[in-house]
Wavefront OBJ file of the C-alpha trace (Angstrom):
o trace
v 1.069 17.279 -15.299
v 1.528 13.914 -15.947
v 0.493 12.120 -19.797
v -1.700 9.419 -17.482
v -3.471 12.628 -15.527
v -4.846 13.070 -19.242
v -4.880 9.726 -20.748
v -5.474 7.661 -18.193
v -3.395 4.268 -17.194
v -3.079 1.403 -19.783
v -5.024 -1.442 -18.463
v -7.844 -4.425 -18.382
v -11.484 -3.191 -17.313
v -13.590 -0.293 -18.011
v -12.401 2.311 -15.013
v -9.352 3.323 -14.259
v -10.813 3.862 -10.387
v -12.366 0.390 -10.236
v -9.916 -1.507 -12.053
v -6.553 -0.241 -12.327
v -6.538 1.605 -8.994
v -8.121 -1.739 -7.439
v -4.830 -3.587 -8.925
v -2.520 -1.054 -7.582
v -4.325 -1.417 -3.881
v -3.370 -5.266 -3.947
v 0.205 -4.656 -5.186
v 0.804 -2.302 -2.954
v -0.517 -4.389 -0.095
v 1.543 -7.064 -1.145
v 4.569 -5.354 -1.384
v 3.794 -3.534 2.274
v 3.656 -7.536 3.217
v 6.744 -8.444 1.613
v 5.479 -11.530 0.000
v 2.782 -13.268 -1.819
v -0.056 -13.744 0.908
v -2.016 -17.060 1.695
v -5.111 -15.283 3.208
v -6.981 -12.306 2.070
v -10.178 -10.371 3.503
v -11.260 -7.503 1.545
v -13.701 -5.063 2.402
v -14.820 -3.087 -0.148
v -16.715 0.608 1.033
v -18.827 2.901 -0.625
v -18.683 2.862 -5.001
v -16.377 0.095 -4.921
v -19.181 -1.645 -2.857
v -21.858 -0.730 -4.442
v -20.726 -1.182 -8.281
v -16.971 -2.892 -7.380
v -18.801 -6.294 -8.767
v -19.505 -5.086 -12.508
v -16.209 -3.476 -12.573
v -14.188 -6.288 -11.690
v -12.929 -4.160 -8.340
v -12.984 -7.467 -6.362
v -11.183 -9.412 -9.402
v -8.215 -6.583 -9.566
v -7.701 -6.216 -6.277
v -6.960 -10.327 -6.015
v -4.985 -9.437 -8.827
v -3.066 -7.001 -7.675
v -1.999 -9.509 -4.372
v -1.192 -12.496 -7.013
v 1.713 -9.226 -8.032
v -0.228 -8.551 -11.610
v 0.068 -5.058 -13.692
v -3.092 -3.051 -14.282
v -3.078 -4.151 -17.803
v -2.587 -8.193 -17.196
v -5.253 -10.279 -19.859
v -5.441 -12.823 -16.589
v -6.927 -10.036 -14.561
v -10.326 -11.342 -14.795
v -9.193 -15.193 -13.879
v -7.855 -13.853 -10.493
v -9.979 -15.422 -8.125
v -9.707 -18.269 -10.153
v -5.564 -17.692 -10.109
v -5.638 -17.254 -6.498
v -7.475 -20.500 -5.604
v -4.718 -22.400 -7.683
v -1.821 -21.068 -5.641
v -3.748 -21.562 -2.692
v -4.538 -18.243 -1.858
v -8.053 -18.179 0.536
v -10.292 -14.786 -0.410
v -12.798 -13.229 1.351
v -14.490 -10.317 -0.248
v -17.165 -8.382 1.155
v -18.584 -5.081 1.716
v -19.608 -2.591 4.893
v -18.387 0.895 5.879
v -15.703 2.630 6.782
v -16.045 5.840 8.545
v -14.525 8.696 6.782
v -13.296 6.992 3.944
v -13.399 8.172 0.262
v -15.569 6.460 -1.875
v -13.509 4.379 -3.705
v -11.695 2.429 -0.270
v -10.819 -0.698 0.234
v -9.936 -2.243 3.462
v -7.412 -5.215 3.062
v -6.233 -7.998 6.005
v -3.350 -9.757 4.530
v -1.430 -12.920 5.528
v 1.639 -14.454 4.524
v 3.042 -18.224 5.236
v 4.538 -16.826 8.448
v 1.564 -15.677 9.425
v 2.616 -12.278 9.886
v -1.188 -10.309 9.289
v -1.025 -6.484 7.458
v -4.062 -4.427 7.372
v -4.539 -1.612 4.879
v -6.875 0.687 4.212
v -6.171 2.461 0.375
v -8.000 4.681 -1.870
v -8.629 5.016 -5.780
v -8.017 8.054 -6.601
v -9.039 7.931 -10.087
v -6.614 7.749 -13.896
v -4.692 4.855 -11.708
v -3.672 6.347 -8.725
v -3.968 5.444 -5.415
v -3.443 6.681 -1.653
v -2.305 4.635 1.600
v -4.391 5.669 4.270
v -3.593 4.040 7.075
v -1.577 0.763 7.965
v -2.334 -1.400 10.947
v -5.158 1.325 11.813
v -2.486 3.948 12.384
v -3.039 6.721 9.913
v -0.164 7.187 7.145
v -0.886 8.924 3.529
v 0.942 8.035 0.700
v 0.950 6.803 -3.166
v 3.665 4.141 -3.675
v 5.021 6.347 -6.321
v 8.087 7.336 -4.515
v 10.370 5.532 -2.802
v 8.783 5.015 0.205
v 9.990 4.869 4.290
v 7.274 3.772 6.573
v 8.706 4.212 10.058
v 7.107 2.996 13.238
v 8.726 4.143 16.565
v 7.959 5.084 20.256
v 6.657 8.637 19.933
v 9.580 10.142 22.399
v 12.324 13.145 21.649
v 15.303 12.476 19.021
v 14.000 9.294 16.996
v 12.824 11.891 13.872
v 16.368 13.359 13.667
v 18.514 9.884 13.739
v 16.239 8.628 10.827
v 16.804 12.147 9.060
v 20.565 12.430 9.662
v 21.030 8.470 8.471
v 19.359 9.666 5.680
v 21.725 12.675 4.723
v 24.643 10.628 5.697
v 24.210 8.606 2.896
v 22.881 11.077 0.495
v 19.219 10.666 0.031
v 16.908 13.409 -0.467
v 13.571 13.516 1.152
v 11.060 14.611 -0.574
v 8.065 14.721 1.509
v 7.882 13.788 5.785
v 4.709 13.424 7.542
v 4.446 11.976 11.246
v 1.344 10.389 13.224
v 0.793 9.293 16.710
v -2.358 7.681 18.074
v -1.458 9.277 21.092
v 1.321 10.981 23.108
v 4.447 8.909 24.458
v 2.476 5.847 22.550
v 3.232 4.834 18.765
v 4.022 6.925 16.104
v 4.277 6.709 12.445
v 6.635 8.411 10.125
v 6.543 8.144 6.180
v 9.178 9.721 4.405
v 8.990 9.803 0.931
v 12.381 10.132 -0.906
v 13.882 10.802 -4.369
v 16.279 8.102 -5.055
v 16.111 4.164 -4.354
v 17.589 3.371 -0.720
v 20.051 0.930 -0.496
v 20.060 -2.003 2.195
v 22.693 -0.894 4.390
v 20.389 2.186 5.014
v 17.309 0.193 5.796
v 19.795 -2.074 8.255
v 20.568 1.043 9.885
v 17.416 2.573 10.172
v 15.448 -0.859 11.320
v 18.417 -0.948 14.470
v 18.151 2.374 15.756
v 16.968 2.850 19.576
v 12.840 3.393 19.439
v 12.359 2.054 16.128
v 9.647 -0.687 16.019
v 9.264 -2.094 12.423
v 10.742 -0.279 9.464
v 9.243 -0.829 5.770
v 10.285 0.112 2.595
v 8.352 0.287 -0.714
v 10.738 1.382 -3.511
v 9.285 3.353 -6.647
v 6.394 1.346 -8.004
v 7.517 -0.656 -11.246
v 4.876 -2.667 -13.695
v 6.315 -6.076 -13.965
l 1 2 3 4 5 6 7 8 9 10 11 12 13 14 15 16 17 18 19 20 21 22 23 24 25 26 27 28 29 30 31 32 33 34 35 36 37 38 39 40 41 42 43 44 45 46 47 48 49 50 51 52 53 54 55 56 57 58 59 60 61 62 63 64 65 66 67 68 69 70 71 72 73 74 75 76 77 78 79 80 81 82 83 84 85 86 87 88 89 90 91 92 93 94 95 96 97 98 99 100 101 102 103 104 105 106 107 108 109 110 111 112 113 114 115 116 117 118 119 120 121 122 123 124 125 126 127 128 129 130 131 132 133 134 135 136 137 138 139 140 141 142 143 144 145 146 147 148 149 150 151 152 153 154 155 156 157 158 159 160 161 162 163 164 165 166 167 168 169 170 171 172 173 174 175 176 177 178 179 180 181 182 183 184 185 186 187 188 189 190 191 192 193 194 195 196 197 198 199 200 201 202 203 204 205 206 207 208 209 210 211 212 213 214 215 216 217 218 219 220 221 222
């Protein structure tokens, strides 16, 4: 077990659920975009709806997409933060089917206008879980580093991303594959280890059937 299953995270705000896994949503969403975005909407479901406000959920998430730690003093000033980098926020609330409680639904944009959407979960004591990216289901906590794969769902893509991967020694840890339907889109996250160097991700990105390729390496507090 790990110390912050029994301690909890060290952080700003009074719940580890609404504040600290609210700031590791917007990091992770950030880091999924691969820079600091210029336009946020947030949709915030179920407890973090209907109590997000006096928990700063709203405030940590923004926080978490300006790149702060779950126990940066500035968290509260994030909307305030955001506004000075010129950041645009929209926060808001509604359902989403399915969802645990504590979900937040994120549309992210960057000054290339490439647009991420991302729907994560609290989890409680900090943690968090992906659910889906782009509306295509994946599950994972940005704990690990992290392979998130999308390819044409056809015969022999799985095994030249798993033999790259041996070929240069990394060690998967955990592989789980989607598809919203057959001989469409699929999405494989592979959770590995060890840090993956560049060269890998080159080769990966450039093999036959891949569409994108993303990679979140082991979440680190700045």
């Amino acid at each position: 077990m790990n110390i912050f299953d029994i301690m909890g995270p060290v952080m700003v705000g009074p719940s580890s659920s609404h504040t600290a896994g609210a700031v590791r949503i917007g990091r992770t969403a950030r880091r999924l975009l691969g820079s600091q975005p210029v336009r946020a909407d947030i949709l915030l479901h179920g407890s973090f709806a209907a109590t997000g406000a006096g928990h700063g959920t709203d405030r940590a998430i923004v926080a978490g997409l300006l790149g702060m730690a779950p126990d940066d003093p500035d968290i509260p000033k994030s909307l305030w933060l955001a506004e000075g980098v010129g950041m645009a926020v929209t926060i808001r609330t509604g359902e989403i089917r399915n969802a645990h409680p504590n979900t937040a639904l994120l549309t992210v944009t960057n000054t290339e206008e490439r647009t991420l959407t991302v729907s994560a979960s609290s989890l409680g004591g900090g943690r968090i879980r992906v659910n889906a990216i782009d509306g295509m289901e994946a599950a994972f906590s940005g704990e690990y580093p992290t392979l998130i794969i999308r390819n044409e769902d056809r015969p022999g893509i799985l095994s030249e991303v798993t033999r790259a991967l041996g070929d240069s020694g990394a060690n998967i840890a955990t592989v789980q594959l989607y598809r919203d339907r057959r001989g469409g889109l699929a999405v494989t996250v592979i959770e590995c280890d060890e840090p993956l160097d560049q060269r890998l991700l080159n080769e990966l990105a450039g093999l036959d059937g891949v569409v994108r390729c993303t990679y979140l390496d082991r979440e680190k507090e700045d």
